[in-house]
C-alpha positions, 0 to 999 in steps of 0.5 A: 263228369264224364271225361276221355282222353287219348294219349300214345300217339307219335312219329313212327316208321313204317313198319313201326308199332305204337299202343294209344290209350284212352282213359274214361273217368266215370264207372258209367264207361264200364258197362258201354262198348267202347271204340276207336275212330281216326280221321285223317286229312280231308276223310270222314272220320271212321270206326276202327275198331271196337271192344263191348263191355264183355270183351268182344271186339271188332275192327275195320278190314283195313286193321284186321290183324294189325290192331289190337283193341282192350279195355281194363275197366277199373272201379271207378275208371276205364283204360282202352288200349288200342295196340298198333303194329306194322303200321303203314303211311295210310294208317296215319290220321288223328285218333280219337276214342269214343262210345260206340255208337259215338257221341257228339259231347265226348269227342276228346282232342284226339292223339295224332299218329303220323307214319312215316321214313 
């Protein structure tokens, strides 16, 4: 059974940095680009930033030089790491990981990140 689940998030100043990571149990998840996507409150829920199976990565212009995202792709499982430096109120929001393009069966509970003094 295909399965993702995020952990990482927390409280954390501004400022502050938190690495999330999303474990994706299934070798299918290894030869798919892989995204991150946060909703906050009362937004849509928007693409971070994402990695393809190759390594190639891409980020919305609000994260660009703040977020960082990875993928180790083991045998039969797949870690995304999404690391997030200088992190700003704005960024606070429930993030998720997922395909990209996203699919509706694989959206998991999400990790929260609130930034905030």
């Amino acid at each position: 059974q295909l399965q993702l689940v995020e952990s990482g998030g927390g409280l954390v100043q501004p400022g502050g940095s938190l690495r999330l990571s999303c474990a994706a149990s299934g070798s299918f998840f290894s030869i798919l680009t892989m995204g991150w996507y946060r909703q906050a409150p009362g937004k849509q829920r928007e693409l971070v930033a994402l990695v393809t199976s190759g390594g190639i990565t891409n980020y919305v212009d609000t994260v660009k030089g703040r977020f960082t995202i990875s993928r180790d792709n083991a045998k039969n499982a797949v870690t995304v790491y999404l690391q997030m430096n200088s992190l700003k109120p704005e960024d606070t929001a429930v993030y998720y990981c997922n395909l990209n393009p996203w699919r509706s069966d694989y959206w998991g509970q999400g990790t929260q990140v609130t930034v905030s003094s």
